[in-house]
N, C-alpha and C positions, 0 to 999 in steps of 0.2 A: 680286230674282232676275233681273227681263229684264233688269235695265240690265247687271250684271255678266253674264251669258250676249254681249248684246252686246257687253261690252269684249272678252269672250272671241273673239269673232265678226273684230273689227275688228284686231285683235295681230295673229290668223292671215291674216289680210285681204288683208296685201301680198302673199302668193305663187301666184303659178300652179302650176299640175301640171307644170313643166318640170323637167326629170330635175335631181336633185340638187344644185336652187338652192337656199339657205340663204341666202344674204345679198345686198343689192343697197344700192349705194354711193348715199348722199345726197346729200353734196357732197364737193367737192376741193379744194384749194388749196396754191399752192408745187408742182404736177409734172402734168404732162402723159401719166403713164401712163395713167391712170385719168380715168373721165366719169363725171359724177352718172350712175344708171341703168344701170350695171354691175353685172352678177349674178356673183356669185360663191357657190362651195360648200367644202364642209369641206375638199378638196385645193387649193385656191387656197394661190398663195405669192406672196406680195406685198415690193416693195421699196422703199422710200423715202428722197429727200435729206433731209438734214436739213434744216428747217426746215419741210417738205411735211407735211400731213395730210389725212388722207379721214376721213369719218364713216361708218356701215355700219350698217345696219339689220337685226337679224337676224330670225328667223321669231318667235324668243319673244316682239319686242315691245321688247327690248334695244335702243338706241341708241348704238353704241360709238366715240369717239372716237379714233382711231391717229392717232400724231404720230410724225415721222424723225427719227433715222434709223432705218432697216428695212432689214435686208440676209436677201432669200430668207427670209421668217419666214411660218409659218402661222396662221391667224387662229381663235382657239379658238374650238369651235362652241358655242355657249348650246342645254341644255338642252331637248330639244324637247317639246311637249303637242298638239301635230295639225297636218295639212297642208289645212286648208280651201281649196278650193280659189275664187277671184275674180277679175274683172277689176281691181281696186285696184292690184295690183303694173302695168299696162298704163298705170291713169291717172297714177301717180305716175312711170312713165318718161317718160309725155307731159309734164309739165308742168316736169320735169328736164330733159328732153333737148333731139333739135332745134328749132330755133326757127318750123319749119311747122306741125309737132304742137303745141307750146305755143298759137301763135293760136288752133287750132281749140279746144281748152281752152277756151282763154281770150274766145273768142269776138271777136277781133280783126281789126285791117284784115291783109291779103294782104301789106301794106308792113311790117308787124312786127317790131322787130330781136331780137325773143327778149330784151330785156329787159324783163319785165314786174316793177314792182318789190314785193317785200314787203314789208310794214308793217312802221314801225321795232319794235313791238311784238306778240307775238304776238296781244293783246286787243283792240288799238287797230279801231275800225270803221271803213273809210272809204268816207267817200263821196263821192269820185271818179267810180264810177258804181253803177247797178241792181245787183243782187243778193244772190246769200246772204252773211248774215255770222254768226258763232260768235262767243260771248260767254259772260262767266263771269257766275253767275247773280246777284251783286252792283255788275256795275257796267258800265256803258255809256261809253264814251271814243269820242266821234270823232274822226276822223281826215282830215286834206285834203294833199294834194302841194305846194299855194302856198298861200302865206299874204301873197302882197302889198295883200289888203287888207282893212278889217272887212266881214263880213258877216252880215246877221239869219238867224239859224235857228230855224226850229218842226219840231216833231215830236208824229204822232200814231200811236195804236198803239188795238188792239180796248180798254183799258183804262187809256187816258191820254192827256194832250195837256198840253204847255207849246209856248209863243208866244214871240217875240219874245226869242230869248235872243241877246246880242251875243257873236258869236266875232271878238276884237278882230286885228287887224294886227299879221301877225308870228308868230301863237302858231298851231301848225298842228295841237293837242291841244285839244279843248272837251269836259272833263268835265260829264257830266248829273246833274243832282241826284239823290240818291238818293231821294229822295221819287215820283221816276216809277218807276210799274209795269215792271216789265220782264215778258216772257210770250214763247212762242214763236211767230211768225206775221210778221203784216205790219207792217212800221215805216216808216212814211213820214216821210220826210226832206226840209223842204224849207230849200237852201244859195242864200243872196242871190237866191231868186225861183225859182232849179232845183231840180225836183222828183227825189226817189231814191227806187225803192219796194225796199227790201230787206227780205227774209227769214229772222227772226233765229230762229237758233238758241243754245238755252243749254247748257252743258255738263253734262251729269251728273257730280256729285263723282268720283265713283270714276274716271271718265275722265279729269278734269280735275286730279287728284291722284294719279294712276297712273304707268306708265310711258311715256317718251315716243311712243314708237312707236304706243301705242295710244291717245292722243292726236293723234298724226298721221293714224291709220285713220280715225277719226273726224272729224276736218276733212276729209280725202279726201269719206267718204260722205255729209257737207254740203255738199258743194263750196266750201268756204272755203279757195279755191286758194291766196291771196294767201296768206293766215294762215298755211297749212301750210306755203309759202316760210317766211314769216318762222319758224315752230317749228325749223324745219333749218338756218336760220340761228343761232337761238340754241344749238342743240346745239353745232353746229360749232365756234362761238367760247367753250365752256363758258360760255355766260352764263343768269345766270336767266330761266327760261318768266316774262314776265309781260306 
């Protein structure tokens, strides 16, 4: 019952009390009307080249894809069940939008070009550097940006430890045997002698089999910024959450 109160919690999560927002734009792509982090509500009329799409978040938790062409067309409002009111619709503009807002997110250097990248996978864990990461509760995949060359990894956790596993040259995915514990807490990670302490969170099924949006609330409220890029990527592109 908490966990689903929560999913409830996290759907309605993205909107502030700002007069009759209902929806705010994920991504774009193909047209320059529209910016990730654009609110829109039930009289919004939107128009699109063809080729161009935005994805849209609505308050149900609904993830909806538009693709052009769209000539002055209004966008049907999903169903509504409450307006909880949070800062989540604030952090999800920040980490969409400009690229000042994003560093501080993302805890970055001043020089930052607002491209911070997300994991080719929504699951994939990387460790690039410290922090929180979200995981599904069967399986552990790490994840690294270069792979030019092999290097030893061990990882320890409040209920496990493997040593010495070779992540070979080339392969920038190192699956963990399933035989490690997986739990929620501290998972230290250490990549060719650098140390990573992140904070692994697991996803509750019903979140994690649910609707997007309330999967995405959810990586918001763990801060699994990256992750939640990459969820919005994968909507975007109609490709499987995996």
């Amino acid at each position: 019952m908490r966990e689903i109160s929560l999913a409830l919690i996290l759907i309605f999560g993205f909107f502030s009390s700002v007069a009759r927002a209902e929806m705010i734009i994920v991504s774009v792509s193909g047209t320059d009307n529209f910016q990730p982090g654009d609110k829109l509500d039930n009289a919004s009329i939107i128009s699109l080249p063809e080729g161009a799409k935005i994805t849209v978040l609505h308050k149900t938790g609904d993830m909806q894809v538009v693709t052009g062409p769209q000539v002055n067309q209004q966008l049907p409002a999903k169903n509504k069940a409450g307006d909880a009111p949070t800062q989540q619709w604030e952090m999800l503009s920040s980490i969409l939008g400009h690229s000042d807002k994003r560093a501080e997110v993302f805890g970055v250097s001043r020089k930052f070009d607002g491209n911070v990248p997300a994991t080719p996978r929504v699951w994939h864990v990387s460790v690039d550097s410290s922090g929180p990461r979200c995981i599904q509760s069967s399986q552990l995949v790490l994840w690294r940006s270069s792979s030019e060359k092999q290097q030893n990894v061990s990882i320890r956790s409040a209920t496990g430890r493997l040593k010495d596993i070779s992540w070979a040259e080339g392969q920038k995915e190192l699956p963990i045997p399933d035989t490690f514990t997986l739990s929620d807490g501290r998972l230290a990670v250490s990549v060719g002698g650098a140390l990573r302490e992140l904070d692994l969170h697991i996803t509750p099924p019903q979140i994690a089999n649910g609707k997007p949006g309330a999967l995405l609330g959810w990586l918001l409220d763990k801060k699994c910024y990256r992750q939640a890029l990459s969820l919005i990527e994968h909507v975007h592109m109609e490709a499987e959450i995996k």
